[in-house]
C-alpha positions as CSV (number, residue, x, y, z in Angstrom):
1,X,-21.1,25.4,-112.9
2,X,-18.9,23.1,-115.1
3,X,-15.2,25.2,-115.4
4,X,-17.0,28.4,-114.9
5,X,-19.1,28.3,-117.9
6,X,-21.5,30.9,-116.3
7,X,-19.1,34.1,-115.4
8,X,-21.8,36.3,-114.8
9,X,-22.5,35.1,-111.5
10,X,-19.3,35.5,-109.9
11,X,-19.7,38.6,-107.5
12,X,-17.8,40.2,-104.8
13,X,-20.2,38.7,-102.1
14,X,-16.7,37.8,-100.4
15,X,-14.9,40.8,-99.4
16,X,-11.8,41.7,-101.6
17,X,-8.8,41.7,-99.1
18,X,-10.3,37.9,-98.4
19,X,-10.6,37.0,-102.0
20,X,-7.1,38.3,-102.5
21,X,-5.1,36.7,-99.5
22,X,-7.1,33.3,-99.7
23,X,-7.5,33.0,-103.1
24,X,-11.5,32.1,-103.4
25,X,-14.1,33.6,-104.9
26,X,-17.9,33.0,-104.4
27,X,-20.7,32.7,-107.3
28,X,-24.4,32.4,-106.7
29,X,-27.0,30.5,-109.0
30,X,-30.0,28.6,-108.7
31,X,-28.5,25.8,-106.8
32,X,-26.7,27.8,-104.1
33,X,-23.5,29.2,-103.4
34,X,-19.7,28.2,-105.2
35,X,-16.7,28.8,-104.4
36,X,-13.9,28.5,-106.8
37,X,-10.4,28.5,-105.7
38,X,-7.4,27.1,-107.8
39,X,-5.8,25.7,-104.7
40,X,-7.5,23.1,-102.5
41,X,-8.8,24.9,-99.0
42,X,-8.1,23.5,-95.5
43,X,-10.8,23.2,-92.7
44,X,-10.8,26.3,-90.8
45,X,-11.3,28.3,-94.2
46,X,-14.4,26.1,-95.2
47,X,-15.7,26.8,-91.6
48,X,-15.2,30.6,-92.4
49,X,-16.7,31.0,-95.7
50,X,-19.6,28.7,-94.4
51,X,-19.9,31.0,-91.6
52,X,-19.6,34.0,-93.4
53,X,-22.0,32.8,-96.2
54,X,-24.3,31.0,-93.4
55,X,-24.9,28.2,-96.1
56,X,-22.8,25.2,-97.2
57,X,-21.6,25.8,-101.0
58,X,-20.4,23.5,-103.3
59,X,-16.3,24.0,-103.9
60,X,-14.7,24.1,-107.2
61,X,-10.8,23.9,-108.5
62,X,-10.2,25.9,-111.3
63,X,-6.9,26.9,-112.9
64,X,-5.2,30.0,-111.5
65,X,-5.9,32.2,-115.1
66,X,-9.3,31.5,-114.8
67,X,-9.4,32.2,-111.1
68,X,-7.4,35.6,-111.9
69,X,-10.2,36.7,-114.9
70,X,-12.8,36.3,-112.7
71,X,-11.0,38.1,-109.8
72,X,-10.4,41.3,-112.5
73,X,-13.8,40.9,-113.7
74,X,-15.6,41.2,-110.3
75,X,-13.9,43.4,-108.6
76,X,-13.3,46.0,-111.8
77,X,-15.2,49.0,-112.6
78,X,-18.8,48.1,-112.9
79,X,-21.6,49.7,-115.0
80,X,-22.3,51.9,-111.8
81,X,-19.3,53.4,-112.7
82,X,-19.4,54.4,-115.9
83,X,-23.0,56.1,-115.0
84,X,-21.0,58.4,-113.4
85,X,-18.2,59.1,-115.4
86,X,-21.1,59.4,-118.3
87,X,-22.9,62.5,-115.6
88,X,-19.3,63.9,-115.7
89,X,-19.0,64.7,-119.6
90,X,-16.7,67.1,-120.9
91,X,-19.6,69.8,-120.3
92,X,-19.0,69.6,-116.6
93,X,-18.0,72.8,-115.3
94,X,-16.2,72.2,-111.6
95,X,-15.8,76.3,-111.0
96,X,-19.9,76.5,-111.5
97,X,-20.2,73.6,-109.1
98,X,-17.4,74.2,-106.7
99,X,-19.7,77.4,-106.1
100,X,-22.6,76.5,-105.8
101,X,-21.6,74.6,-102.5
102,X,-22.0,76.8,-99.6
103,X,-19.0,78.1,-97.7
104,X,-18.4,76.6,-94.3
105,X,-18.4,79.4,-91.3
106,X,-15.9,80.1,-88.7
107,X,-17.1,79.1,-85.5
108,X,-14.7,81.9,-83.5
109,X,-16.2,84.5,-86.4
110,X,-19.9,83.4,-85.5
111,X,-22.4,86.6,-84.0
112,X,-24.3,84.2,-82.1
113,X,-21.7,84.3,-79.2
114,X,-21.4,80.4,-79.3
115,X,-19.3,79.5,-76.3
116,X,-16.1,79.0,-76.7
117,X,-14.5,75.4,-74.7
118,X,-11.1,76.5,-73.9
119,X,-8.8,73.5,-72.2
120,X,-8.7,74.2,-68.0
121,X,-5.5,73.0,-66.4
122,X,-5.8,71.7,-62.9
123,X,-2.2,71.2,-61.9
124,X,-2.0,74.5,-60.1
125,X,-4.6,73.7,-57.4
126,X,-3.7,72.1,-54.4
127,X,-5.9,70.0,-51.9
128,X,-6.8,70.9,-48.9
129,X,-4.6,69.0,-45.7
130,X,-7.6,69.2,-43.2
131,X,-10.9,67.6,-44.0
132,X,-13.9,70.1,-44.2
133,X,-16.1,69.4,-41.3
């Protein structure tokens, strides 16, 4: 991918807290894995993303505005979302829903006697001093 001419396949396949605190962000094509990163990596985090990613990639520098657009754009609201937000219109009514979930019961207010586990302290008995024999 020459200076990220191919945005749409940037994905979260690295995990956002690592994105975010390393600054890389992995894209998948035809020829493999990328990762793009505006700063240079060292060793040990190669070794992780090509453990993580158990492949080798090909690592790009781009400049830190393009590295922050694709950041916002893959890790932003995706189409999923707005499927949902679309199911909740403004015909939604919460009171008809919130009813039709069944109440939860009160396990002490129960008429199938279910046994009750109350806590047993044990500091009031002593041991015996002679041994049973």
């Amino acid at each position: 991918m020459s200076e990220i001419s191919d945005k749409k396949n940037v994905s979260d396949i690295l995990p956002y807290d690592f994105v975010r605190e390393n600054e890389v962000i992995a894209s998948f094509n035809s020829n493999g894995y990328e990762i793009l990163s505006p700063n240079k990596i060292t060793a040990d985090l190669y070794h992780e993303i090509q453990r993580y990613l158990k492949s080798s990639f090909i690592f790009t520098i781009c400049d830190p505005d393009t590295f922050n657009e694709l950041l916002t754009s893959c890790f932003s609201i995706n189409s999923d979302s707005s499927d949902i937000s679309e199911e909740l219109s403004d015909e939604f009514d919460l009171q008809t829903f919130a009813g039709s979930i069944t109440a939860t019961e009160d396990l002490l207010s129960g008429s199938n006697d279910t046994p009750i586990i109350k806590p047993v302290s044990y500091t009031h008995l002593t041991l015996p001093t002679t041994p049973y024999v």
